[in-house]
The first five atom37 places (N, CA, C, CB, O) and aatype in JSON, in Angstrom:
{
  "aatype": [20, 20, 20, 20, 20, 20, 20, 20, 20, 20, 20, 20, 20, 20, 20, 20, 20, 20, 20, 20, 20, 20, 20, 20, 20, 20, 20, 20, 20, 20, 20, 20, 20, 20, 20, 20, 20, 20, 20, 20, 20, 20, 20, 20, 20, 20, 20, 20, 20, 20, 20, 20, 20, 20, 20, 20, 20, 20, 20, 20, 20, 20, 20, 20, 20, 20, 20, 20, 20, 20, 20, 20, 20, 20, 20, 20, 20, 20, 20, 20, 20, 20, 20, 20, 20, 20, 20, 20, 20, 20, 20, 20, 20, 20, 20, 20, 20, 20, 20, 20, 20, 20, 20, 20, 20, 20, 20, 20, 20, 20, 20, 20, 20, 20, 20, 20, 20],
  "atom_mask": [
    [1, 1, 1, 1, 1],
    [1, 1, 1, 1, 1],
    [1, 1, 1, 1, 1],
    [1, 1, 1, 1, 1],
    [1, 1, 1, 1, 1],
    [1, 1, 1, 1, 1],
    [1, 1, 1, 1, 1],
    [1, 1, 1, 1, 1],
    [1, 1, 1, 1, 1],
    [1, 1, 1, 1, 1],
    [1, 1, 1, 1, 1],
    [1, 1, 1, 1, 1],
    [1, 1, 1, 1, 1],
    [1, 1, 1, 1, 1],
    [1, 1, 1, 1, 1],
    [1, 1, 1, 1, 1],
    [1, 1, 1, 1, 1],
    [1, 1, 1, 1, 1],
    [1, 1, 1, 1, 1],
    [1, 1, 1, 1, 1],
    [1, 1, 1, 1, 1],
    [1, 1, 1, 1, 1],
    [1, 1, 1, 1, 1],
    [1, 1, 1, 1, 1],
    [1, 1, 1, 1, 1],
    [1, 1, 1, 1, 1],
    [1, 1, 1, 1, 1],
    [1, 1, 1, 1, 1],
    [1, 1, 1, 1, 1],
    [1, 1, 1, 1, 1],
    [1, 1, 1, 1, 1],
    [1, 1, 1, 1, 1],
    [1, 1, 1, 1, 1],
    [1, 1, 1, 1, 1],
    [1, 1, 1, 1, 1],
    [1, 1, 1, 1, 1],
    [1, 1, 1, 1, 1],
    [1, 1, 1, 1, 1],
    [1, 1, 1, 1, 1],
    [1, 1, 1, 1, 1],
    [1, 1, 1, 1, 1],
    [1, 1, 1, 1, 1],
    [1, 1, 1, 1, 1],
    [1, 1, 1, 1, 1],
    [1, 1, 1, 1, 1],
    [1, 1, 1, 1, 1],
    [1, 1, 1, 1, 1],
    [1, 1, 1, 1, 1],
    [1, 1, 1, 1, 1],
    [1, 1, 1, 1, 1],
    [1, 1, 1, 1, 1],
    [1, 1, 1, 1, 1],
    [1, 1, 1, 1, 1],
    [1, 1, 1, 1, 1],
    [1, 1, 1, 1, 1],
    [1, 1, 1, 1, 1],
    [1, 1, 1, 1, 1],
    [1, 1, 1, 1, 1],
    [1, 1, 1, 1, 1],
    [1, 1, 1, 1, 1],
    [1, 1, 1, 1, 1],
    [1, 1, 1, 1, 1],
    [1, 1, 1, 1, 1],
    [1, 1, 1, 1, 1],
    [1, 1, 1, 1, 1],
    [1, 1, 1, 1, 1],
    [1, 1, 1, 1, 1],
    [1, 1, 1, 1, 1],
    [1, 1, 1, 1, 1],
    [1, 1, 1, 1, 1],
    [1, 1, 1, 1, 1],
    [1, 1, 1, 1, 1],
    [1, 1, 1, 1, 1],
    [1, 1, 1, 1, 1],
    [1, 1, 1, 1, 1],
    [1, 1, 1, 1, 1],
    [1, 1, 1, 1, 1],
    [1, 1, 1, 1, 1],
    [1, 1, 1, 1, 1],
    [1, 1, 1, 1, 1],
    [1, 1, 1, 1, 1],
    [1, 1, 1, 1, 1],
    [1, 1, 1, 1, 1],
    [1, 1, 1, 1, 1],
    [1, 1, 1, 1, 1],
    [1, 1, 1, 1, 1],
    [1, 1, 1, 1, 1],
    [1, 1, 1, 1, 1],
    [1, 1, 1, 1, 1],
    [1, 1, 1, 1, 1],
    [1, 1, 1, 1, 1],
    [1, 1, 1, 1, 1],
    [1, 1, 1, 1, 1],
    [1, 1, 1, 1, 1],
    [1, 1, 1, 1, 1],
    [1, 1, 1, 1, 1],
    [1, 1, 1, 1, 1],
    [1, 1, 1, 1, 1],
    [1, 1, 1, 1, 1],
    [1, 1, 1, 1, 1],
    [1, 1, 1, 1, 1],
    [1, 1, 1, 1, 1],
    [1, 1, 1, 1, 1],
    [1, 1, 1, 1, 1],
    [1, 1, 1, 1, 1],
    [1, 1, 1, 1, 1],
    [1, 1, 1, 1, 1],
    [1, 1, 1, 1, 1],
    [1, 1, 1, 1, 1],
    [1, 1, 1, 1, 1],
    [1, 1, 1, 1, 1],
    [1, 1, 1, 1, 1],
    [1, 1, 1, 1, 1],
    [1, 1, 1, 1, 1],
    [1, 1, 1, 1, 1],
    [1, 1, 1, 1, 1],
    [1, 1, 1, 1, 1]
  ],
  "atom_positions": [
    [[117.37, 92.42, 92.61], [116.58, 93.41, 93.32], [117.02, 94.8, 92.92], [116.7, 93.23, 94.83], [118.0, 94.98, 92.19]],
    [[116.29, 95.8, 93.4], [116.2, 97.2, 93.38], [117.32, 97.92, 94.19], [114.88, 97.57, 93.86], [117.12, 97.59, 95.36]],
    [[118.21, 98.6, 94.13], [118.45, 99.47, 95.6], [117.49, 99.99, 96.41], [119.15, 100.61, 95.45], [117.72, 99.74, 97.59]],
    [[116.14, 100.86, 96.15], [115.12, 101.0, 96.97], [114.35, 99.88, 97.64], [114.36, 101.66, 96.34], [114.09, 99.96, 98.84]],
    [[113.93, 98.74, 96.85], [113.53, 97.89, 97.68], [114.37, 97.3, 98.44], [112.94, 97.14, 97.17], [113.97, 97.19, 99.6]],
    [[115.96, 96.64, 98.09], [117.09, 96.42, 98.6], [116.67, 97.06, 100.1], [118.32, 97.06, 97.71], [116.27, 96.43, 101.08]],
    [[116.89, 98.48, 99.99], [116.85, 99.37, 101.36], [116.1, 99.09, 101.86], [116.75, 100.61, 101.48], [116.51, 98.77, 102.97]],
    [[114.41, 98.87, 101.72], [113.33, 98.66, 102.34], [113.16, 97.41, 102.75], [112.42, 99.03, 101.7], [112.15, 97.26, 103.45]],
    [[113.91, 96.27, 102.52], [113.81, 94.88, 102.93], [114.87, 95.32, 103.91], [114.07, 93.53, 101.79], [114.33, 95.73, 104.93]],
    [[116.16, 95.38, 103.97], [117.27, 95.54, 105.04], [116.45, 96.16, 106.23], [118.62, 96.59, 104.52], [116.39, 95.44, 107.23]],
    [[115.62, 97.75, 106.3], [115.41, 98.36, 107.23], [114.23, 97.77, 107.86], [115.38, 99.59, 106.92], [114.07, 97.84, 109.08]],
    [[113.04, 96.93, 106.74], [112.08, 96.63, 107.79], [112.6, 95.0, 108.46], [110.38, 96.63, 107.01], [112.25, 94.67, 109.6]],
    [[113.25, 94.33, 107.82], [113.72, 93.55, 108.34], [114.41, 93.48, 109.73], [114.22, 93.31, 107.58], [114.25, 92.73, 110.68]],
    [[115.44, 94.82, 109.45], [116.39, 95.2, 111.01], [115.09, 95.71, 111.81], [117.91, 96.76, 110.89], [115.13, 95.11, 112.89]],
    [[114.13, 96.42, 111.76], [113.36, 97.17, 112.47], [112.76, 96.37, 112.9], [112.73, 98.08, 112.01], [113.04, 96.24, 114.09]],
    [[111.73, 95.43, 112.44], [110.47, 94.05, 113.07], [111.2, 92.56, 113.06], [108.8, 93.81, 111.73], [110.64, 91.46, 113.08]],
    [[112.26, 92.77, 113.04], [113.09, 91.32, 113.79], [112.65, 90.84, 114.72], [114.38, 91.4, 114.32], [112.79, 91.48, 115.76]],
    [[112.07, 89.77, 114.77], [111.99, 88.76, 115.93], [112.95, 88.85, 117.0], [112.12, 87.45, 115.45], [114.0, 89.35, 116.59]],
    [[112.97, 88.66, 117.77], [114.15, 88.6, 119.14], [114.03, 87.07, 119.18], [113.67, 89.52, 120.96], [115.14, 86.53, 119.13]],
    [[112.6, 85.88, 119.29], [112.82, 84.88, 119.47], [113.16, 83.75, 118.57], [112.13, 84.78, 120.01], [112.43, 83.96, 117.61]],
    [[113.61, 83.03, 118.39], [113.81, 81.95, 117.07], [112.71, 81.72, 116.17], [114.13, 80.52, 117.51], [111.6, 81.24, 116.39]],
    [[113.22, 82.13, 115.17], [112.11, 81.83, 114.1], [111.48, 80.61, 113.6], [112.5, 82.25, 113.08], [112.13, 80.01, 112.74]],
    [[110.06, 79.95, 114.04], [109.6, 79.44, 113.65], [108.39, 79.71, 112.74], [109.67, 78.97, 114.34], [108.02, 80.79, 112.28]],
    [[107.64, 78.04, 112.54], [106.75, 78.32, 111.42], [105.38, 79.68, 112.0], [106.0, 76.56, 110.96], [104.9, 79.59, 113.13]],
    [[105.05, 80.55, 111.26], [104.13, 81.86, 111.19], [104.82, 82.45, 112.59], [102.15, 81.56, 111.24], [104.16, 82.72, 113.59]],
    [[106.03, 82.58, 112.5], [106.42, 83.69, 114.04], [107.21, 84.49, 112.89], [107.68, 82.91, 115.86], [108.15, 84.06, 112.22]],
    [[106.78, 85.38, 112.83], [107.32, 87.29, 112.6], [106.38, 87.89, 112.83], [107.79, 87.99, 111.09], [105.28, 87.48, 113.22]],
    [[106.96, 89.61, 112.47], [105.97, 90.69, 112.95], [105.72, 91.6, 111.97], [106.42, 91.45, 114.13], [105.02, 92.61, 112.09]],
    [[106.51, 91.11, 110.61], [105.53, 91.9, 109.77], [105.25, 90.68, 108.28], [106.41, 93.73, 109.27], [105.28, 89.46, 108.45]],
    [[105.09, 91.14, 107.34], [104.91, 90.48, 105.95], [105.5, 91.6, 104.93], [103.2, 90.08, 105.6], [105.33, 92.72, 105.42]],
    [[105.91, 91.63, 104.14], [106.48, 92.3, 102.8], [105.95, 91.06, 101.8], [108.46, 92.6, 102.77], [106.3, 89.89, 101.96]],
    [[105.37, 91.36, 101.13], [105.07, 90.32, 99.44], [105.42, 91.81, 98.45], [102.64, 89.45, 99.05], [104.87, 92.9, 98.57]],
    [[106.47, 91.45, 97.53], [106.79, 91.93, 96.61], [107.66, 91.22, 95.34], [107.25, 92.8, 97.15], [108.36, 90.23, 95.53]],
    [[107.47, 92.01, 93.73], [107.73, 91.31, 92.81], [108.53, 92.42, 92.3], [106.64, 90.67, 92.07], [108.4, 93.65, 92.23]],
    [[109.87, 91.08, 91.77], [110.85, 92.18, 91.04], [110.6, 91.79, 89.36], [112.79, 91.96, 91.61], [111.3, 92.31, 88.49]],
    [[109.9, 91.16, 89.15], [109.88, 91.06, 87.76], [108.68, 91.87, 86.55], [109.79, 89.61, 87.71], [108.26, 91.61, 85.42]],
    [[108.47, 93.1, 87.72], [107.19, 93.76, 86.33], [108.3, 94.66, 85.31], [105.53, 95.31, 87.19], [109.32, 95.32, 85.5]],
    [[107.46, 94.26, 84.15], [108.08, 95.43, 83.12], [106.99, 95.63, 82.51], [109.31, 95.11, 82.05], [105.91, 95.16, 82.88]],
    [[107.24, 96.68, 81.07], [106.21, 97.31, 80.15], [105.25, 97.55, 80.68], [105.82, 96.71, 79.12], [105.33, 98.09, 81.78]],
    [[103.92, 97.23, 80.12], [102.93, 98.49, 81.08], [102.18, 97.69, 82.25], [101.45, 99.38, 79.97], [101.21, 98.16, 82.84]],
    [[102.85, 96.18, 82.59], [102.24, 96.26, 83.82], [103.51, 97.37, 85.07], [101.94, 94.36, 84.3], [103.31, 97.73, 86.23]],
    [[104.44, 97.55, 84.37], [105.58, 98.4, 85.23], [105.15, 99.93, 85.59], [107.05, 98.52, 84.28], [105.58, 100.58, 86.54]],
    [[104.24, 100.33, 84.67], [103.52, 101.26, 84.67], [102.6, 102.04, 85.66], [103.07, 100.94, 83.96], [101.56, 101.47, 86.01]],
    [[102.89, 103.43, 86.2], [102.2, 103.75, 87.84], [100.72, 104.5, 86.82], [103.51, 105.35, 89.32], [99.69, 104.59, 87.48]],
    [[100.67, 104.82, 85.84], [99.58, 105.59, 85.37], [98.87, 104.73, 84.31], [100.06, 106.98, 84.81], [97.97, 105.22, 83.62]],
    [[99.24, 103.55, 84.18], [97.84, 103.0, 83.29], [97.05, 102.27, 83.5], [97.91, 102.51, 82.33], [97.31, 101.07, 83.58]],
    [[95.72, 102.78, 83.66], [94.86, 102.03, 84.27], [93.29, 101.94, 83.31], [94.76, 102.68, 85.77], [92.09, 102.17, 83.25]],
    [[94.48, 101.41, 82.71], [93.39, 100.03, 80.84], [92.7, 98.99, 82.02], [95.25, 98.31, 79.03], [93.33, 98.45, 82.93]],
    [[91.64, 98.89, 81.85], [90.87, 97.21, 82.57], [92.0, 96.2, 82.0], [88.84, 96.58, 81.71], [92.06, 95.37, 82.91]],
    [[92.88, 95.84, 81.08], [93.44, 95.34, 80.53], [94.74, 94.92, 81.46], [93.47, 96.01, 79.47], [95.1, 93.78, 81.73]],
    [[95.33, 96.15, 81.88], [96.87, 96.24, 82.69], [96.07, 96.18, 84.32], [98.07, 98.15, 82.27], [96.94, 96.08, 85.19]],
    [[94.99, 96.22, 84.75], [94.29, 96.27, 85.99], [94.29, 95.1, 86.18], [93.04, 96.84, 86.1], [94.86, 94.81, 87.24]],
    [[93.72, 93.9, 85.38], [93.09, 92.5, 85.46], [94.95, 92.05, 85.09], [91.39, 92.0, 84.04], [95.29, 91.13, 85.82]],
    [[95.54, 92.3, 84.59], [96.83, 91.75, 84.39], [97.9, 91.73, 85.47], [97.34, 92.38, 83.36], [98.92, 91.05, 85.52]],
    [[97.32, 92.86, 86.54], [98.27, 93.36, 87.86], [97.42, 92.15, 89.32], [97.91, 95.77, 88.24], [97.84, 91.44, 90.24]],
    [[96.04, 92.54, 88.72], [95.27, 91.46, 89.55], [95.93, 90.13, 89.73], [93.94, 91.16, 88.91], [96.19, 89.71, 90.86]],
    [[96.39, 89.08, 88.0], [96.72, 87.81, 88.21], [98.14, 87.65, 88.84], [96.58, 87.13, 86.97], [98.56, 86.7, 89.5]],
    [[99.02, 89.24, 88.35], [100.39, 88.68, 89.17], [100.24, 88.91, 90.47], [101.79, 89.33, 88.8], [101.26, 88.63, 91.1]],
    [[99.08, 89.46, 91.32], [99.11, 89.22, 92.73], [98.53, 88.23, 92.89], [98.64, 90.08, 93.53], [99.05, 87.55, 93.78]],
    [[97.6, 87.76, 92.41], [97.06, 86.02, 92.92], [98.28, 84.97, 92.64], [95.5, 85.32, 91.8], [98.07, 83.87, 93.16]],
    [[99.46, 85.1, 91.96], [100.8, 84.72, 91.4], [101.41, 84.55, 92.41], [101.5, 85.59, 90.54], [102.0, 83.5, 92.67]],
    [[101.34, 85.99, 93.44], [102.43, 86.57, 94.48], [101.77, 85.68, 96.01], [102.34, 88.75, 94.6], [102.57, 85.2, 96.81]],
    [[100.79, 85.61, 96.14], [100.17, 85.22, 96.99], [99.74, 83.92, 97.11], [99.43, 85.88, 97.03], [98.86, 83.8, 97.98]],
    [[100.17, 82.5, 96.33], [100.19, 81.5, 95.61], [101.47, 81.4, 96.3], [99.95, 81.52, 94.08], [101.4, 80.51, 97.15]],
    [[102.91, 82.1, 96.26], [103.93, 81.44, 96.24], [104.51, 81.17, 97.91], [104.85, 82.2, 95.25], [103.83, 81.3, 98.93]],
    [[105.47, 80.91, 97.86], [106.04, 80.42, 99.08], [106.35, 81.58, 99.97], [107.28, 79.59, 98.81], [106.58, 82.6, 99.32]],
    [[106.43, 81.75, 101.29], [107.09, 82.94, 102.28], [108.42, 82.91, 101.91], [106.98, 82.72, 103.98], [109.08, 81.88, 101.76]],
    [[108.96, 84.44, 101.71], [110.12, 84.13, 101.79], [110.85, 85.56, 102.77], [110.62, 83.8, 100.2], [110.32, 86.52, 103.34]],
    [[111.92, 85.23, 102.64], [112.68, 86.69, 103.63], [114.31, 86.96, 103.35], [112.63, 86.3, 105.6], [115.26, 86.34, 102.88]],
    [[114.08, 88.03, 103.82], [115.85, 89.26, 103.14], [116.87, 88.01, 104.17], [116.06, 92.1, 104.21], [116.22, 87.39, 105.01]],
    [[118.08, 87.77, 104.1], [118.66, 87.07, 104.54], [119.74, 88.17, 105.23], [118.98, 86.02, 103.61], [120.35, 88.83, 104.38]],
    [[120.07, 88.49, 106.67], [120.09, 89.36, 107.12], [121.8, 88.98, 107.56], [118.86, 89.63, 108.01], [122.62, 89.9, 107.51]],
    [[122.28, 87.4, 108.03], [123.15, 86.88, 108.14], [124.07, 87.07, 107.27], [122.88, 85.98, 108.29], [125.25, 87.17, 107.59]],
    [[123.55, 87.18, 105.76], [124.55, 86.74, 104.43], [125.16, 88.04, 104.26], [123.74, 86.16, 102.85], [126.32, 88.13, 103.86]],
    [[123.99, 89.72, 104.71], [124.71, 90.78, 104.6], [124.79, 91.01, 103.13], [125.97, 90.64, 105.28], [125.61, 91.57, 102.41]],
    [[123.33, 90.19, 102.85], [123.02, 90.85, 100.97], [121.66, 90.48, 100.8], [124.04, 89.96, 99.4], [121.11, 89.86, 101.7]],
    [[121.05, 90.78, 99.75], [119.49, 90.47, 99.79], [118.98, 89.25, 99.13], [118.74, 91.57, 99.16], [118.01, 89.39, 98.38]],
    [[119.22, 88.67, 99.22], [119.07, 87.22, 98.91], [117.74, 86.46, 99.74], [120.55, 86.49, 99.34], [117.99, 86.09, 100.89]],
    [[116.65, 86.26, 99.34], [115.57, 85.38, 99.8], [115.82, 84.19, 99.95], [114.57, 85.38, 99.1], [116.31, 83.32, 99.23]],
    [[115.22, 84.23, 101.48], [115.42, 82.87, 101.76], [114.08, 81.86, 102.25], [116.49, 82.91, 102.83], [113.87, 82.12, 103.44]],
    [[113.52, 81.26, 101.97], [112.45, 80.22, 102.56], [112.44, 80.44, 104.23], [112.93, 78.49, 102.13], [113.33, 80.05, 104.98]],
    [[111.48, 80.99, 104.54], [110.87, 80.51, 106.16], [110.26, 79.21, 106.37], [109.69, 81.45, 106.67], [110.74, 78.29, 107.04]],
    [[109.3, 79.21, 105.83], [108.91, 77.68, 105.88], [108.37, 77.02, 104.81], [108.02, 77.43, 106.83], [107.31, 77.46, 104.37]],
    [[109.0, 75.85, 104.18], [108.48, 75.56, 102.91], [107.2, 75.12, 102.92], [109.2, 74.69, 102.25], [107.06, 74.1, 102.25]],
    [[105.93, 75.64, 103.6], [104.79, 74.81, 103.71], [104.17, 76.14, 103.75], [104.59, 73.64, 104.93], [103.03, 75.98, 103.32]],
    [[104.37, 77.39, 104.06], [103.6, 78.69, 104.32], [103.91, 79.61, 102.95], [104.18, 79.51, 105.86], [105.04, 79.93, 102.58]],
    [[102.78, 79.93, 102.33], [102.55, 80.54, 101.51], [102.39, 81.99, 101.64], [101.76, 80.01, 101.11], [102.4, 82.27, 102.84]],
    [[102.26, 83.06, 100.87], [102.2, 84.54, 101.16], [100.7, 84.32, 101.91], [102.29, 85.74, 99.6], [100.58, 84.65, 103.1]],
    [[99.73, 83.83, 101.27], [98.11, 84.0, 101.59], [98.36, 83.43, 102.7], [96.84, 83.32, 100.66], [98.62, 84.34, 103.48]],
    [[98.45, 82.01, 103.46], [98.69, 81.76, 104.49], [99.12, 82.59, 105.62], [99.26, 81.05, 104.29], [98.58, 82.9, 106.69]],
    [[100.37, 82.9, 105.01], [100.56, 84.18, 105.72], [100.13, 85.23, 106.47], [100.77, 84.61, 105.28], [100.3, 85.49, 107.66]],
    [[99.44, 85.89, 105.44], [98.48, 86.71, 105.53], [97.37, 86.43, 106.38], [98.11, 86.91, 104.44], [97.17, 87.26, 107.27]],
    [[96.79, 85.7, 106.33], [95.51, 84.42, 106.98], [95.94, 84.6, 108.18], [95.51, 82.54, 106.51], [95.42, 85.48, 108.87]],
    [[97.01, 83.79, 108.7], [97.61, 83.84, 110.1], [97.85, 85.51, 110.64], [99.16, 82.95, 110.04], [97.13, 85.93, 111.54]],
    [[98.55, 86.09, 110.23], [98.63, 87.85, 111.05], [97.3, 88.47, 110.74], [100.02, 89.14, 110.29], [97.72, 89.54, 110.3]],
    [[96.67, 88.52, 110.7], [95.06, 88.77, 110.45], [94.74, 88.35, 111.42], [94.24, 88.18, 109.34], [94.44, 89.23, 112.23]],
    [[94.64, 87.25, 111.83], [93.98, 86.6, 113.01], [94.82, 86.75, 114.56], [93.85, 84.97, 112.59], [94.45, 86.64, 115.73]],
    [[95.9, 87.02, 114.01], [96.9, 87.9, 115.24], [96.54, 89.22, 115.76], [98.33, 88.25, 114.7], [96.64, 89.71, 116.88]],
    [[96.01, 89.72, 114.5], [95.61, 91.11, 114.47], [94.29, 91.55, 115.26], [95.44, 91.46, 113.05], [94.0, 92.57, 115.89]],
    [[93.67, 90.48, 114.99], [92.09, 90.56, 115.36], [91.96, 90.02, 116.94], [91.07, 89.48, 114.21], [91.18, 90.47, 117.78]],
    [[92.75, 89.15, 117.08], [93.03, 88.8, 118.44], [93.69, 89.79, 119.74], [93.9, 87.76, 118.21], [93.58, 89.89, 120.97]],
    [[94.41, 90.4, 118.69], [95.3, 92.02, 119.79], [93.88, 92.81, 119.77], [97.1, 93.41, 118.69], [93.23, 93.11, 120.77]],
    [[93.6, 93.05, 118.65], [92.48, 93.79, 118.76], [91.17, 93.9, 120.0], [92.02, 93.42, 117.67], [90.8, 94.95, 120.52]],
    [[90.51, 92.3, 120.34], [90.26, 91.94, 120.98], [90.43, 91.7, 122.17], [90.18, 91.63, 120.64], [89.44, 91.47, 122.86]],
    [[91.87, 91.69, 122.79], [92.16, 92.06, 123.88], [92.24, 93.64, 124.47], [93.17, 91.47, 123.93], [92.02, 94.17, 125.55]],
    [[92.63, 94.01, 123.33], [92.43, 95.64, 124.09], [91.63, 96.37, 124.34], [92.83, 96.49, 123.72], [91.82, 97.44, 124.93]],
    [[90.15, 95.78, 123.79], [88.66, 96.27, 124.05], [88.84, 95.91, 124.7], [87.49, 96.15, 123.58], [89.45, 96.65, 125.47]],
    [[88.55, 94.26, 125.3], [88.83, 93.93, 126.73], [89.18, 94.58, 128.3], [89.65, 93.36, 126.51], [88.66, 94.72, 129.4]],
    [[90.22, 94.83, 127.7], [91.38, 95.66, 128.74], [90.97, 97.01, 128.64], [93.13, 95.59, 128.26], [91.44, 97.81, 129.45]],
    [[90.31, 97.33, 127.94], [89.48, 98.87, 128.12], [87.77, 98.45, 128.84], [89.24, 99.79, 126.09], [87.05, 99.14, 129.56]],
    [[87.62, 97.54, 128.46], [86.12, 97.52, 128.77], [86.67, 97.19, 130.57], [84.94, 96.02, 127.68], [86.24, 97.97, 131.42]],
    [[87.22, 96.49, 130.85], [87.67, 96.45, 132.26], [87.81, 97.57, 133.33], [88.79, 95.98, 132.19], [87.24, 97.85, 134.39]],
    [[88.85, 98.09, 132.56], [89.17, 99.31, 133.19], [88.2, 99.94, 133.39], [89.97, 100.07, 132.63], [87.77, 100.08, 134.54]],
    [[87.42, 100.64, 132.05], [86.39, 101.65, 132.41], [85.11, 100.66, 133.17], [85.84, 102.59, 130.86], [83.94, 100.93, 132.91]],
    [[85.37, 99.77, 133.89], [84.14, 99.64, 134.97], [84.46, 99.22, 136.0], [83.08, 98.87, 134.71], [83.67, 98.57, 136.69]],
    [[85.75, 99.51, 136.38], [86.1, 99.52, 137.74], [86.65, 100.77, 137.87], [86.99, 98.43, 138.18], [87.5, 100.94, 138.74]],
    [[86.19, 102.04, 136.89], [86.11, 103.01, 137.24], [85.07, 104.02, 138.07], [86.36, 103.2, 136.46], [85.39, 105.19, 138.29]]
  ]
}
């Protein structure tokens, strides 16, 4: 790993920690990231259809693979498997529908309020 990403896995990790035991799709955030770009897919300014469609397949790559997470115990950044059956997209799939569900309650809880106003 990176020292910047290093940092950014440690802090969002310490910051959206679960309080309850981690099971399968229980956290509160997602990080999908890749330490292996170089040459010009490593590149922040080239944007060839070429290096675009090439950045495209290593995220269908990234999102294909298994969940994984900063290992917070070991006190180094080392990935570790959450659940060997949940994928990044899965992932994703599930807090989406978490998302849309909070969402949904708080219209709720507004539509309430404002008519027993």
């Amino acid at each position: 790993m990176e020292g910047g990403a290093d940092m950014i896995d440690w802090n969002v990790e310490v910051d959206f920690k679960n309080t309850e035991k981690q099971e399968k799709h229980r956290y509160n955030y997602i990080r999908i990231q890749t330490y292996s770009l170089s040459g010009d897919v490593a590149s922040m300014d080239n944007i060839k259809q070429s290096n675009l469609n090439a950045l495209k397949e290593i995220g269908k790559e990234l999102l294909n693979k298994k969940m994984s997470r900063m290992n917070l115990v070991a006190g180094k950044s080392e990935e570790i498997v959450v659940d060997k059956e949940v994928t990044n997209m899965a992932a994703l799939d599930w807090f989406a529908q978490v998302l849309v569900a909070q969402r949904h309650r708080v219209q709720d809880a507004m539509k309430v309020a404002s008519s027993s106003n």
